[in-house]
C-alpha positions as a Markdown table, in Angstrom:
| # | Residue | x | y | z |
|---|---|---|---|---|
| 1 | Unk | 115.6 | 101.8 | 116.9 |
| 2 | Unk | 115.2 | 102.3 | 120.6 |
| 3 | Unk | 118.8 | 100.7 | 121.5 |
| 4 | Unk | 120.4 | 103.2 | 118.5 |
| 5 | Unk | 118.7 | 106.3 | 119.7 |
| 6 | Unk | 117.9 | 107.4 | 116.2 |
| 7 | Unk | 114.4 | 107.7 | 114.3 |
| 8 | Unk | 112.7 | 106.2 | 111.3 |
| 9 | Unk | 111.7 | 108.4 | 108.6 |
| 10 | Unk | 108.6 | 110.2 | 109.4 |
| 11 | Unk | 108.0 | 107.4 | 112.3 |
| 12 | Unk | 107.7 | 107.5 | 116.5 |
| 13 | Unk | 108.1 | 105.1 | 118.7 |
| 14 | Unk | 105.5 | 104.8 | 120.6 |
| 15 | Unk | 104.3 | 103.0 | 124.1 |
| 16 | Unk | 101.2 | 101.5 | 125.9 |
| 17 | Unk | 101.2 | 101.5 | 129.3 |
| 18 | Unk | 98.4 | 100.2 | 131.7 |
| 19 | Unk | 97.0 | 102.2 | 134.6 |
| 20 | Unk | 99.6 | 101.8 | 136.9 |
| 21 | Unk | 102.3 | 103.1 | 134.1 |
| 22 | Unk | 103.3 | 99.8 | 133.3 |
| 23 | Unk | 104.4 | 99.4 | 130.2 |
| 24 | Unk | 102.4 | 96.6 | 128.1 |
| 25 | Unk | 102.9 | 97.3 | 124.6 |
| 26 | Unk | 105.6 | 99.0 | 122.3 |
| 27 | Unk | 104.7 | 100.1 | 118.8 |
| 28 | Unk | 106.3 | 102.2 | 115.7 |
| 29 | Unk | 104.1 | 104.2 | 113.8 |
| 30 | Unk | 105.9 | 105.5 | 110.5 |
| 31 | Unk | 105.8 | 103.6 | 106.7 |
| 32 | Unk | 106.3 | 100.5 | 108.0 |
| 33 | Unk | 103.5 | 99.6 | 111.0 |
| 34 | Unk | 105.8 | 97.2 | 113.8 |
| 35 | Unk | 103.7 | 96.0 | 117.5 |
| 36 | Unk | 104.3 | 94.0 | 120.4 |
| 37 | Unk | 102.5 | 93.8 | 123.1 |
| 38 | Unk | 99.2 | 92.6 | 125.2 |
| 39 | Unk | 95.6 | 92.3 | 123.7 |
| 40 | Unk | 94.8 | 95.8 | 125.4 |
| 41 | Unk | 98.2 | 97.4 | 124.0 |
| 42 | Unk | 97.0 | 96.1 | 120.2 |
| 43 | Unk | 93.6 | 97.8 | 121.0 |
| 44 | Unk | 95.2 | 101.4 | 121.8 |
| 45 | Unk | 97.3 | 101.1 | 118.5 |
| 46 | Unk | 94.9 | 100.0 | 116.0 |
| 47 | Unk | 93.3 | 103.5 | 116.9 |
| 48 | Unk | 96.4 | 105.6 | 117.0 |
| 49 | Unk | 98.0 | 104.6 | 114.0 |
| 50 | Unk | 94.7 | 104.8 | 112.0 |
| 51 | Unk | 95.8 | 108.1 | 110.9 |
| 52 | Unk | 97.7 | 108.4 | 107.3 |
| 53 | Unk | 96.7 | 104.5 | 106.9 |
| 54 | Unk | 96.9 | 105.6 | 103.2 |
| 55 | Unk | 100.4 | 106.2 | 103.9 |
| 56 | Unk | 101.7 | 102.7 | 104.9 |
| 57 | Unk | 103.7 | 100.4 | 102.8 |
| 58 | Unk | 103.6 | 97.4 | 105.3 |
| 59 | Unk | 102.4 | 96.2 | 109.1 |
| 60 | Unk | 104.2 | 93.7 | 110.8 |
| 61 | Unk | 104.3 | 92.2 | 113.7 |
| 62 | Unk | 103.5 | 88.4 | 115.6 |
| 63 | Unk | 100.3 | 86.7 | 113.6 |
| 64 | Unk | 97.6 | 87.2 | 116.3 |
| 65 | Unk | 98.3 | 90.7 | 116.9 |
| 66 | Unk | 98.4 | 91.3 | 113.1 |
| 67 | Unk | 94.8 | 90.0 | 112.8 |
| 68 | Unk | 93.8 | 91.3 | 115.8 |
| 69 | Unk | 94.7 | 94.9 | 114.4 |
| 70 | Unk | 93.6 | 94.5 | 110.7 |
| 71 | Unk | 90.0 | 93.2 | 111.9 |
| 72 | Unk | 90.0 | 96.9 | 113.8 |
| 73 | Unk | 91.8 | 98.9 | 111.5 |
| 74 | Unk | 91.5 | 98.1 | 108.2 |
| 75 | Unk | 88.9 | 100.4 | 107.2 |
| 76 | Unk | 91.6 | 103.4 | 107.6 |
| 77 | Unk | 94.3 | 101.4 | 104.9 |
| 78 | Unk | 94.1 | 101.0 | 101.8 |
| 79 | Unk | 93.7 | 97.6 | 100.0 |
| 80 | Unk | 96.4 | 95.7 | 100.6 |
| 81 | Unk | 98.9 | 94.7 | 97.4 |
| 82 | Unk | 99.7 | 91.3 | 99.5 |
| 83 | Unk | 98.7 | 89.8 | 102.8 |
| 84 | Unk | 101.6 | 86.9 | 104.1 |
| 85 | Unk | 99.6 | 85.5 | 106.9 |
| 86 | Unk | 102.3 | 82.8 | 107.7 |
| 87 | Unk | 105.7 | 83.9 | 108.3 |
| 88 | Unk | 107.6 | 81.6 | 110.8 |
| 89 | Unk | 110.7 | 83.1 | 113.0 |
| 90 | Unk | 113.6 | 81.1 | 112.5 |
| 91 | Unk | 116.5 | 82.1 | 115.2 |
| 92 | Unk | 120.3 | 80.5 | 115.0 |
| 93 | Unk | 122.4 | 80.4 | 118.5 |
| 94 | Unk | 125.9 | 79.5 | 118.3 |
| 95 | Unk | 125.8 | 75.6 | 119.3 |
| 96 | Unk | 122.9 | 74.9 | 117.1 |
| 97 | Unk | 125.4 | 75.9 | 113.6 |
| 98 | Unk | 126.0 | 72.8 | 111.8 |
| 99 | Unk | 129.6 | 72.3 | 112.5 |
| 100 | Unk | 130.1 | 69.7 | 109.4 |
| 101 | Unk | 129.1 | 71.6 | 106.7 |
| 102 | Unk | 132.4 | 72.9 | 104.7 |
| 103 | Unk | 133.2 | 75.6 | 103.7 |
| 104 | Unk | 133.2 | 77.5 | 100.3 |
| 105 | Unk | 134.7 | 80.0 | 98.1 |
| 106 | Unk | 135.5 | 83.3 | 99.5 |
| 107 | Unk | 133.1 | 84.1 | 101.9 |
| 108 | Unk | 133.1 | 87.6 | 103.5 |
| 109 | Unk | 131.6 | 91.1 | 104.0 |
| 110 | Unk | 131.0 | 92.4 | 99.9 |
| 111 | Unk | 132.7 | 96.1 | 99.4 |
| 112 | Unk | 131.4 | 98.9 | 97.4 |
| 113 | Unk | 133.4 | 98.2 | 94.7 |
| 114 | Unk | 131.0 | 95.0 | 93.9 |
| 115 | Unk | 127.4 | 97.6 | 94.6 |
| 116 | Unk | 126.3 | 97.2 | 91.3 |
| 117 | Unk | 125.8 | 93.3 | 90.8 |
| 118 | Unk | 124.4 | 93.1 | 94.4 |
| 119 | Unk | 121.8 | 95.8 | 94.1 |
| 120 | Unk | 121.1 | 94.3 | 90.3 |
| 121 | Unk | 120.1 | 90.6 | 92.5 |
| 122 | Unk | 118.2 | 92.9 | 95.7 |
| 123 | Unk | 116.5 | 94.3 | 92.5 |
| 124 | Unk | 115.7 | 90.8 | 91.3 |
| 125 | Unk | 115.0 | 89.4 | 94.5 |
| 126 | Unk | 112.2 | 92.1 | 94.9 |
| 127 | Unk | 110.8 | 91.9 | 91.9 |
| 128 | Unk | 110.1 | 88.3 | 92.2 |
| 129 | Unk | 108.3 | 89.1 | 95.6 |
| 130 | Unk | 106.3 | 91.9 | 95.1 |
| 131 | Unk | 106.4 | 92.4 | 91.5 |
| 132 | Unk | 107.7 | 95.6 | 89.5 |
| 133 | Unk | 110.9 | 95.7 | 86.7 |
| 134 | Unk | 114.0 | 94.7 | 88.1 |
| 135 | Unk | 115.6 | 96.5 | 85.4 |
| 136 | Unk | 113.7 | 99.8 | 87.1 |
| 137 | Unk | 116.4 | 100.2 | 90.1 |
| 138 | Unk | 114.9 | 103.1 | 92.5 |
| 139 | Unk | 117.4 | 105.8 | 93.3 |
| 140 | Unk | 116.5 | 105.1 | 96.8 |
| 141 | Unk | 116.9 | 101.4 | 96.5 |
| 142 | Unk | 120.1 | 102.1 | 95.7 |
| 143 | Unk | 121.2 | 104.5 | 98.4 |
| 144 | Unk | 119.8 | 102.1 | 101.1 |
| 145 | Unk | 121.8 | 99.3 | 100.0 |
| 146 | Unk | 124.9 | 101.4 | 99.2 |
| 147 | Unk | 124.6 | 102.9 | 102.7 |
| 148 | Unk | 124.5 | 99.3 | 104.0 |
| 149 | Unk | 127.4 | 97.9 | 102.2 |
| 150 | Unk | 129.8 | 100.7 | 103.1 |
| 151 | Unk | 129.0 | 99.9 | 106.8 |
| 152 | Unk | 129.8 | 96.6 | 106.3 |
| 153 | Unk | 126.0 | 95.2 | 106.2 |
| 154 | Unk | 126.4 | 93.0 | 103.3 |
| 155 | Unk | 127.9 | 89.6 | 103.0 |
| 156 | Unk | 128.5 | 87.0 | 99.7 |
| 157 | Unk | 130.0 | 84.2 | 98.4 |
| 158 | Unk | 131.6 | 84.1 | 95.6 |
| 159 | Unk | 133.2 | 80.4 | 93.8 |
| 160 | Unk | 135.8 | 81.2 | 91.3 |
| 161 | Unk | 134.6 | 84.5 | 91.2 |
| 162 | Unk | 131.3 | 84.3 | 90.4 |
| 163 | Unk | 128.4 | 85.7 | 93.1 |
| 164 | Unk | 126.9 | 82.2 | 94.1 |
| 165 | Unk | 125.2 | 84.0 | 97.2 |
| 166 | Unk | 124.1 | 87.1 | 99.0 |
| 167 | Unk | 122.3 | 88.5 | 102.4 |
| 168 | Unk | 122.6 | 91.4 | 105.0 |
| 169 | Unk | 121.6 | 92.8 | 108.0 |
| 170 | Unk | 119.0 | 94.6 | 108.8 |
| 171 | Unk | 118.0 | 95.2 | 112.1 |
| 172 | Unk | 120.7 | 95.0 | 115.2 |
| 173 | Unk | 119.7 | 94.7 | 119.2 |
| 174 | Unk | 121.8 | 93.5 | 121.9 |
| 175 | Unk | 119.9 | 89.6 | 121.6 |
| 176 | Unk | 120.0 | 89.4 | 118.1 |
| 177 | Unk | 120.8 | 90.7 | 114.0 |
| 178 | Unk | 118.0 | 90.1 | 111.6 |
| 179 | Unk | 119.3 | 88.7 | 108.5 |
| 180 | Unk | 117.6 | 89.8 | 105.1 |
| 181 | Unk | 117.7 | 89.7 | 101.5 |
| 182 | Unk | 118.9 | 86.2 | 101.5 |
| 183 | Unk | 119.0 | 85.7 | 98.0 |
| 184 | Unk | 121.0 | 82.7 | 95.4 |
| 185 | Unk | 120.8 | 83.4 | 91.8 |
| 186 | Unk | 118.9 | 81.2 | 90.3 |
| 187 | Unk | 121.7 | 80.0 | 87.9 |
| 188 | Unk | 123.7 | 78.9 | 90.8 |
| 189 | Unk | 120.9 | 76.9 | 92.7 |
| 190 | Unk | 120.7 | 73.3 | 92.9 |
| 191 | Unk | 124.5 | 72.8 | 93.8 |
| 192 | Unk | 124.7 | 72.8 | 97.8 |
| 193 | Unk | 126.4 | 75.9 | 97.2 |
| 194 | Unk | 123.6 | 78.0 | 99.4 |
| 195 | Unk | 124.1 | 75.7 | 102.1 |
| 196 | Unk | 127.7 | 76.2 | 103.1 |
| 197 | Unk | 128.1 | 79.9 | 101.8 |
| 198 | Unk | 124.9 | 80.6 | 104.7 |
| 199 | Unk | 126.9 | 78.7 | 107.6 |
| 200 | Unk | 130.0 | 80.3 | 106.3 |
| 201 | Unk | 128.8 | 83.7 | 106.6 |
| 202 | Unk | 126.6 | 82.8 | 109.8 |
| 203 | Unk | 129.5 | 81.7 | 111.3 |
| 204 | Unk | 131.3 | 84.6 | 110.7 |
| 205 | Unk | 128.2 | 86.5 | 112.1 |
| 206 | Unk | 127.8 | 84.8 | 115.4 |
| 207 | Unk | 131.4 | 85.6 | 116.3 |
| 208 | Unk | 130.1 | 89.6 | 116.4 |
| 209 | Unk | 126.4 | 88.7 | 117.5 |
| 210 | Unk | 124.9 | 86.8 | 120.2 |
| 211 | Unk | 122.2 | 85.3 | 118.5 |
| 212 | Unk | 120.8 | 85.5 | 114.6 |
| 213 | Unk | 117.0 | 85.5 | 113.5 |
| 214 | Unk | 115.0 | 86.0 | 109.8 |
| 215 | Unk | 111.6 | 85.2 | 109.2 |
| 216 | Unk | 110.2 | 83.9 | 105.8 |
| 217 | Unk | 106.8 | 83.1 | 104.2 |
| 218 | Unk | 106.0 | 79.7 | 104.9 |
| 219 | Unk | 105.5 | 78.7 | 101.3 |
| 220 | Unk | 108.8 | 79.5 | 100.4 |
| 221 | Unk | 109.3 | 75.8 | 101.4 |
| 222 | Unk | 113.2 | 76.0 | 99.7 |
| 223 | Unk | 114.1 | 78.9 | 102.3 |
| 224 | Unk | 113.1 | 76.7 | 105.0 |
| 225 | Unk | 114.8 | 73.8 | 103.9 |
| 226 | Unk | 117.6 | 75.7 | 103.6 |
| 227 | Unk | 117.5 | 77.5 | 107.0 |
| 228 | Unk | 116.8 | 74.2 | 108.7 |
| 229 | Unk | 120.0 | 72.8 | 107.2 |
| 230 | Unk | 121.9 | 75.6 | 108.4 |
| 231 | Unk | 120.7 | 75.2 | 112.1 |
| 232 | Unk | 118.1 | 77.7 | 112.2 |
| 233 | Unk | 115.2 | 76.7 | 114.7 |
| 234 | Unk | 111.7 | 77.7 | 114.4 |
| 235 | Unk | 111.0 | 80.2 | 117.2 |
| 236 | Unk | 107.6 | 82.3 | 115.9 |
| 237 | Unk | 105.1 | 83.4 | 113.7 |
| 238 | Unk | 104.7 | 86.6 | 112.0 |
| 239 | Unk | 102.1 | 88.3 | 109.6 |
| 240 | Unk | 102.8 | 91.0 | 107.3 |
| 241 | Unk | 100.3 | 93.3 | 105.3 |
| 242 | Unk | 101.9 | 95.0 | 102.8 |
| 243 | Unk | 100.4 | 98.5 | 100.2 |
């Protein structure tokens, strides 16, 4: 957000810096709650973005700072639908792509032409995660992803013209592009096809970006395995808390 210049919904960005200006933390306070920073830093927010805590649909951020924050702040939030107190960082540089894996199918960016099956598996994807219809598409859900796939955010495989595979990007800095909404339909699991169409795309990917990351709840032991087969390396930990 800071690199783009533009604002979140409702959100700031917001800084801590010590007493010599220094600055020791960096914060956003909108829906989502995001933090980096010191001990100190973690302190400051946990007070300033106690207000609305009602209005929050998730805080994230690295796992000690996350608990550090909830053990002084949780009294302003509601209770939370889901706590994910493991979610390991996984980043992918360039040499650490598995260079043997083949390729597959036609892998590429998806257009807007093929919207409605992708949002129809995001739907699915979601559902399974945090529960809800995934029949019940939110006119915003769709707008999101619609926006993202007409800027060229959204990638898939497809083998004999069948969707086999599907993820995008979320957020892009100069060190990195978060992939998310990495999602195989369950009808097409179990084939290796998840394997290659990743590398495929990630390959593609690291051509425009310097670096890739995602992170994942550490039960989803599948993910992992996949991720790891891929190339991804385990760099971090988050925690999410999530209304």
């Amino acid at each position: 957000m800071i690199e783009s210049g533009r604002r979140g919904p409702a959100g700031r960005v917001v800084l801590a810096v010590d007493r010599d200006e220094r600055i020791v933390g960096v914060g956003y306070d909108g829906p989502q709650v995001v933090f980096a920073g010191n001990v100190a830093s973690v302190d400051e927010f946990s007070r300033a973005f106690a207000h609305h805590g009602a209005t929050r649909r998730m805080i994230v951020a690295s796992r000690p700072l996350v608990e550090r924050f909830w053990r002084r702040s949780r009294r302003h939030f509601l209770r939370p639908s889901a706590i994910r107190e493991s979610q390991p960082v996984y980043a992918l540089e360039p040499e650490w792509l598995r260079a043997d894996i083949e390729s597959i199918g036609d892998v590429g960016r998806a257009t807007i032409d093929e919207a409605d099956e992708l949002i129809a598996h995001s739907a699915r994807m979601s559902a399974g995660e945090l529960g809800g219809d995934p029949n019940r598409i939110d006119p915003l859900f769709r707008e999101r992803a619609e926006t993202a796939i007409r800027a060229g955010n959204f990638w898939r495989c497809r083998v004999d013209g069948r969707l086999v595979f599907q993820c995008h990007i979320g957020p892009v800095t100069v060190a990195t592009a978060q992939l998310q909404g990495i999602w195989t339909p369950p009808e097409e699991r179990g084939k290796g096809q998840a394997t290659r169409a990743l590398a495929g795309i990630c390959a593609l990917l690291l051509a425009e970006h310097r670096t890739l990351s995602l992170y994942v709840n550490a039960f989803n032991v599948r993910a992992i395995a996949l991720y790891e087969r891929v190339g991804f390396r385990r760099v971090g930990e988050f925690s999410s808390i999530l209304f």
